[in-house]
N, C-alpha and C positions, 0 to 999 in steps of 0.2 A: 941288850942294853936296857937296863929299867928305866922307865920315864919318872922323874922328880914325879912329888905328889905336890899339888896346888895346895894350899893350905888360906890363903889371904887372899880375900874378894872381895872390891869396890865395887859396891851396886851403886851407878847412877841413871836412874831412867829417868827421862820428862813422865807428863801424865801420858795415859791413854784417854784421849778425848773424850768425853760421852762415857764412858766406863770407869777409870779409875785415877784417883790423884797419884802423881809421881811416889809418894810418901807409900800409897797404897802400893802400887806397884813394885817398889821395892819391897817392903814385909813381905808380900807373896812368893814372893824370888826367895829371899830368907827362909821363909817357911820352909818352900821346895826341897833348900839346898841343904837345909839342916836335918832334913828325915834321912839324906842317905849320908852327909858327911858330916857328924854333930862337932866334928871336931876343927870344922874350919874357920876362920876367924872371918867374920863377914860384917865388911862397914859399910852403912846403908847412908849414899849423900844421893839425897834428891835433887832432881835440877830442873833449870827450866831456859827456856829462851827469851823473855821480857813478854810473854802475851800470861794468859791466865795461869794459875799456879804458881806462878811466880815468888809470890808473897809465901807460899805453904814451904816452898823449898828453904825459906830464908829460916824460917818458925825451926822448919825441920833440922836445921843447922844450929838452932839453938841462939838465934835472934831474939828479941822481944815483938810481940806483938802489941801493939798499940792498936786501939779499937776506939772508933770513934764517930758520932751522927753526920751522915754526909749524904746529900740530897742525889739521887741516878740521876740517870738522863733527860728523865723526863720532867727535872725537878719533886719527883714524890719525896717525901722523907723516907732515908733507907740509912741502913749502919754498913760500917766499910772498916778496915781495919787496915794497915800498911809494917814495915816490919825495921826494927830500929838494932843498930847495935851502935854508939859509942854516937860520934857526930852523923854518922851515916842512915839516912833513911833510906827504904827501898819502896816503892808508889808503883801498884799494877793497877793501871788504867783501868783493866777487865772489870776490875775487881770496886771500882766506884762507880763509872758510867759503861761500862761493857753490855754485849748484848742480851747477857742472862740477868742483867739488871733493870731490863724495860717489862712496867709495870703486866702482867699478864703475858707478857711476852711480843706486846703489840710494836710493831715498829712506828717511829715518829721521825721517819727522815726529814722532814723539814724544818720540826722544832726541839729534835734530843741538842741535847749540846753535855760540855764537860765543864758544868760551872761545876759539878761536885768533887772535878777532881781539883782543880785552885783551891777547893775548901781543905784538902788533904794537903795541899800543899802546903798553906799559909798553916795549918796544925804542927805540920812538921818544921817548918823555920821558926815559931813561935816557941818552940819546945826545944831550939839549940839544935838542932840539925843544918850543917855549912854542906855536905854534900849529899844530894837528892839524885836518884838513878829516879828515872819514870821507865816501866815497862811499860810499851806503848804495844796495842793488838787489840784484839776484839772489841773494839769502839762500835756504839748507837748511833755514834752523831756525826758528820760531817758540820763542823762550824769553825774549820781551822783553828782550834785554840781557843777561838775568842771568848766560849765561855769559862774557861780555864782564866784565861787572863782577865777577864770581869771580877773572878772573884776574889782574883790578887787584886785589885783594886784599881784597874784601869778602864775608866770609861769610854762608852762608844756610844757618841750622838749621830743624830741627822741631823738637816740641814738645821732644822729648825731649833736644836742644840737640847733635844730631848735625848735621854737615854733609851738605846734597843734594849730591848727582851731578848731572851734568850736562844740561840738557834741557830743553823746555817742560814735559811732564808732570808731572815732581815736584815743582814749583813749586806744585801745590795741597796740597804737605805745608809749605811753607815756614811758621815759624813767627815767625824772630828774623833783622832784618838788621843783623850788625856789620859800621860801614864804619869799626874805628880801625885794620883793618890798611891802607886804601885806601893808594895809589901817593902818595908825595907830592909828583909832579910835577903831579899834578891841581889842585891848588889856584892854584897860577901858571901854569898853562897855559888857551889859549881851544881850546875845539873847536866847529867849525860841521860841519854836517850837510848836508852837499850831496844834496839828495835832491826829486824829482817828484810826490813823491806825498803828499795831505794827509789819508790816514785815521788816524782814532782809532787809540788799540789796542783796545779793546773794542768790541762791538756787531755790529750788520746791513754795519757799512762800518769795522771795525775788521780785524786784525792777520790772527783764525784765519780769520774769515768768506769775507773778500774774496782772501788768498792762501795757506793753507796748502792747499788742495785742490790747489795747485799745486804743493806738496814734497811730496802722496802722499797725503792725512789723507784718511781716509773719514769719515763721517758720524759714528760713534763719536768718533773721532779729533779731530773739530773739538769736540764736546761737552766732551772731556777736557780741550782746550788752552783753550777756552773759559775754565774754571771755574778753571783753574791761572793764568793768565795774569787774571784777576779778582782772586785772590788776591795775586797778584804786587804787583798796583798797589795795591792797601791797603797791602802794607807799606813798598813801593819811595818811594810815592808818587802819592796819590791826583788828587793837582792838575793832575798833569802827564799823566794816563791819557786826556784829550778836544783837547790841544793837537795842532794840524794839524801831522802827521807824525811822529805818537806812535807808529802803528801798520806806520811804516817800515819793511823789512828783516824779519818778523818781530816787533815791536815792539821793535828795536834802536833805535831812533827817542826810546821812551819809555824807558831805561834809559839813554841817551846824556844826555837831557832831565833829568831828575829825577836821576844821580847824577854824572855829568861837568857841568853846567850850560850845557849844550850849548847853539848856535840853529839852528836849521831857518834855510836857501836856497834858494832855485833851482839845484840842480846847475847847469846852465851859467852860470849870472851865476857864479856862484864859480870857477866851471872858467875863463871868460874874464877874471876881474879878474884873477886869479894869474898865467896868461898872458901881462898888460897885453897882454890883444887888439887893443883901441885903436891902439896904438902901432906893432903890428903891419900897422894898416891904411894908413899912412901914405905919401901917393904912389901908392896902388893904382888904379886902373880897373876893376877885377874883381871882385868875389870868387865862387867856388863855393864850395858847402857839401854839404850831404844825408845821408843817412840808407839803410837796407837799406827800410825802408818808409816814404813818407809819407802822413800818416793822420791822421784826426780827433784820434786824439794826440797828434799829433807836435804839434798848435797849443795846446800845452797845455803850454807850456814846454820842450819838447826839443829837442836841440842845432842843428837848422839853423834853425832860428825865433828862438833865439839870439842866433845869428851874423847872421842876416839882419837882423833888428831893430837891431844892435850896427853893420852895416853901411851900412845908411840914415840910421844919425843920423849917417854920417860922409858919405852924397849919394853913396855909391857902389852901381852898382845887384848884386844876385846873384841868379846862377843856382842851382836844386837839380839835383841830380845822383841820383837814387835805384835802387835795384832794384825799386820798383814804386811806386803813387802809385793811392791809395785815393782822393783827391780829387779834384773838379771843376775846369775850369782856372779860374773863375770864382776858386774856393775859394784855389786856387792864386796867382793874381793878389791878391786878398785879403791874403793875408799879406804881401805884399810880395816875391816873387820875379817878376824879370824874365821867367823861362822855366823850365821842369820837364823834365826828360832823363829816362826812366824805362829802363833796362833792357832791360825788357820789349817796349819799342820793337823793340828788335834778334831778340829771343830771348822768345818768349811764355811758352816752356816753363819754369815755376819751377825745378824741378830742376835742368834743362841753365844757365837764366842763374844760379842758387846755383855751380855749378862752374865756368865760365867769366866771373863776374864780374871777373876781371883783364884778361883781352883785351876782353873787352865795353866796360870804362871804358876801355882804350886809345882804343876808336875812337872811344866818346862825345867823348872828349877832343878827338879830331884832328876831328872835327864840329863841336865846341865852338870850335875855335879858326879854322875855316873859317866860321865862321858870327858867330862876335862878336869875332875878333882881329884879321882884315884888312881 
């Protein structure tokens, strides 16, 4: 029995962390596939799940990119760019207050905040945009929202009816929240929350606990953010402080929630409906996807599990493509992937395949297409 030749393949991979943008990732796979099958029809959609790249995947879809001055976390002046098609903006947190955006790289757990991403925001309601995705991830700051929401224009006094500076800390002086100067593109606009992750902001599995030791907070440091960020949600709103992915970004999650009226997603399901991924699958044979690691995570809603789920309900089967693969192949077949490519195959050495991840996925490619194209 001759086996059908594959001829049409959907590349979608997220980025590879630390190594290569999704965009990247995919041409390399391309590249691969086309030295031994020049003749197969290969459409490259990058993807992503609401944390960094985010925005690249939207550009690479053939969005607009809108660019524009927006202060990081730490308040420096820094340029940030978000990605537009029709009424729709698309806003990756990373990508304005995120942790490659702290000045030298220094962490300021008690004073980063997300006033630059409210700036991105009010640009994008300013400029006719009614629906606003935020990918929320790689946040500097723990300050629940509240610099986000400062710079849509609701103030936060102490007692003594002075305005806070910017930060999670001084949020345990917060006394008064006036929201009549708020943005009034808010009210007519929907914003969803593209985001993985479903902590509180408060508690054992809330905001400071579970991720600010990751922006730098030592033991002191999480006690202060603790009690400030407590404080917060009395006034901001208490209701909204236990709803899954409150504790998002920093608890950007729960200021997005209680003062935008935001809804929590699945980063990828939002990433692939904007997309219309679906549509994109149309006539395929194929699809690849992956990730820089696949991991007990990654089956937890991230982007090739996604795309692979998205891709079976259309009977087409996919391969993962990754730089390494934490999983058993059992685990691996489980999820629905045809086969696992790991990197590390090629190059065990993490280092050397972090820096040669482009020629590595060439040849995975040209293996890939010698192996399931002809």
């Amino acid at each position: 029995m001759t086996r059908e030749v594959v001829r049409r393949v959907v590349l979608a991979p997220d980025k590879f962390k630390g190594s290569l943008t999704a965009p990247q990732v995919a041409a390399a796979l391309a590249e691969g596939i086309a030295r031994v099958t020049p003749e197969a029809q290969i459409k490259q959609v990058p993807v992503a799940d609401g944390g960094d790249g985010t925005v690249d995947a939207f550009i690479a879809a053939g969005w607009a990119r809108v660019e524009l001055a927006s202060p990081g976390p730490t308040g420096a002046a820094d340029r940030t760019s978000y990605a537009r098609h029709g009424t729709t903006a698309v806003i990756e947190l990373a990508a304005v207050v995120g942790l490659e955006k702290l000045p030298g790289g220094q962490p300021d757990p008690l004073g980063a905040s997300t006033f630059g991403l409210g700036i991105v925001i009010a640009h994008a309601l300013d400029h006719g945009a009614t629906d606003i995705v935020l990918g929320l991830g790689g946040s500097a700051s723990t300050d629940g929202g509240a610099g986000m929401a400062q710079a849509l224009g609701a103030r936060i006094l102490d007692a003594g009816g002075d305005e806070l500076a910017n930060g999670g800390a001084v949020l345990a002086d917060a006394a008064q929240l006036d929201l009549s100067g708020l943005h009034h593109g808010i009210a007519s606009a929907t914003f969803t929350l593209a985001c993985d992750v479903d902590n509180p902001l408060l508690g054992s599995a809330g905001a400071v606990a579970v991720y600010a030791p990751q922006k730098g907070a030592d033991t002191a440091d999480l006690d202060t953010l603790e009690v400030a960020l407590t404080n917060w949600a009395q006034l901001a709103g208490p209701g909204f402080a236990n709803q899954p992915g409150a504790g998002a970004a920093g608890g950007t999650g729960f200021g997005a929630l209680a003062l935008l009226g935001a809804q929590v997603r699945s980063g990828i399901e939002v990433i692939l409906e904007l997309l219309d991924f679906p549509a994109l699958l149309d006539g395929a044979d194929l699809v690849i996807t992956g990730e820089g690691s696949l991991d007990t995570q990654s089956l937890h809603g991230k982007a090739p599990i996604g795309v692979c789920d998205t891709a079976r309900k259309a009977g087409i089967p996919v391969i993962a493509v990754v730089g390494r693969t934490l999983l058993a192949s059992q685990e691996i077949r489980a999820a629905g992937f045809t086969a696992c490519y790991p990197l590390t195959d090629l190059e065990p050495d993490p280092a050397r395949s972090i820096i040669n991840a482009s020629p590595l996925l060439q040849r995975v490619g040209s293996r890939l297409a010698e192996e399931h194209l002809q």
